[in-house]
C-alpha positions as CSV (number, residue, x, y, z in Angstrom):
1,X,-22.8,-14.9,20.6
2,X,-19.4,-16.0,20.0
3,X,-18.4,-19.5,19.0
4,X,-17.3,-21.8,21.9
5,X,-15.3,-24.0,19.6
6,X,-13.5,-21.7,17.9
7,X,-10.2,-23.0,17.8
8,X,-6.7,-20.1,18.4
9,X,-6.2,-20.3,15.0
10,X,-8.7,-18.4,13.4
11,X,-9.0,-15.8,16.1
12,X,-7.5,-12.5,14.7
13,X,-6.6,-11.4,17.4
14,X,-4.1,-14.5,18.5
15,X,-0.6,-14.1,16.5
16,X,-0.1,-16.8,14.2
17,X,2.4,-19.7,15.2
18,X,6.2,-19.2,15.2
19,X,6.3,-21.8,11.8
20,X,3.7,-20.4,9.8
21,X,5.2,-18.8,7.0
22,X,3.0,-14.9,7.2
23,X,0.4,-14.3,5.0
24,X,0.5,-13.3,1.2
25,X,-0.6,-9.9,-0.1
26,X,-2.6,-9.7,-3.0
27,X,-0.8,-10.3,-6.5
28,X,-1.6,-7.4,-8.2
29,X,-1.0,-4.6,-5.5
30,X,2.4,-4.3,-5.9
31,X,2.3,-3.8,-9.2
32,X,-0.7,-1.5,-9.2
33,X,1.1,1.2,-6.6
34,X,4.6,1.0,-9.0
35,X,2.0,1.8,-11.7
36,X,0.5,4.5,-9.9
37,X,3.6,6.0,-8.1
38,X,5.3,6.0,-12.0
39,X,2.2,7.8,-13.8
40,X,2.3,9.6,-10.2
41,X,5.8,10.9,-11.0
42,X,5.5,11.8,-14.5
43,X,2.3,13.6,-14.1
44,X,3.8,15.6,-11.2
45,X,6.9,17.1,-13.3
46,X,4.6,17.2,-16.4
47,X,2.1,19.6,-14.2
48,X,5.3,21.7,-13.0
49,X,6.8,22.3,-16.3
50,X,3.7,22.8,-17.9
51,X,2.4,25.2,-15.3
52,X,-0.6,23.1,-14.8
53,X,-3.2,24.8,-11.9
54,X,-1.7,24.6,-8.1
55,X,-4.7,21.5,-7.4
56,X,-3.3,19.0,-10.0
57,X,0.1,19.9,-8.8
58,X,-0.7,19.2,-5.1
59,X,-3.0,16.2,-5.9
60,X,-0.4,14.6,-7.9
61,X,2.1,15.0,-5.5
62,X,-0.5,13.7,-2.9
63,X,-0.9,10.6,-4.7
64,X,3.1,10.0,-5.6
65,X,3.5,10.3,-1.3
66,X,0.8,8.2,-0.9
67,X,2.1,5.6,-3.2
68,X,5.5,5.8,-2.2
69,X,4.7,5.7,1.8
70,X,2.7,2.8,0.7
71,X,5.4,0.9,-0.6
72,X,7.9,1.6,2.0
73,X,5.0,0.4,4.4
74,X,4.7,-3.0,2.7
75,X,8.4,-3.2,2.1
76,X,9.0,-2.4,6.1
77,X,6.3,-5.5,7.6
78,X,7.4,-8.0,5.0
79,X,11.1,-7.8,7.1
């Protein structure tokens, strides 16, 4: 049953009002995925130079596109 006094604003699906500043991601994300795409990095040309197996390689790679597309992501619905 859904609430019949539920007031516009904390619908989700209703946009928030043309004033309201938008809605603050987590403190520590940002910093976490920099973390993770720089260990990302350096593990990725430490596992090519050291001829590591082709599965670190790849998941290491994974994990720096991951982190990087991430970032863009956030960096793209912030403008």
């Amino acid at each position: 049953m859904t609430d019949p006094y539920a007031l516009p604003e904390h619908r989700d699906d209703v946009p928030a009002a043309p004033g309201r500043p938008p809605r603050a991601a987590p403190a520590g994300r940002p910093a976490l995925l920099w973390s993770a795409l720089v260990m990302a990095l350096v593990l990725n040309a430490l596992s090519s130079v050291a001829g590591w197996p082709l599965p670190v390689q790849l998941a290491t790679g994974v994990i720096t596109l991951c982190c990087a597309a991430l970032l863009i992501a956030r960096r793209v619905r912030r403008r």
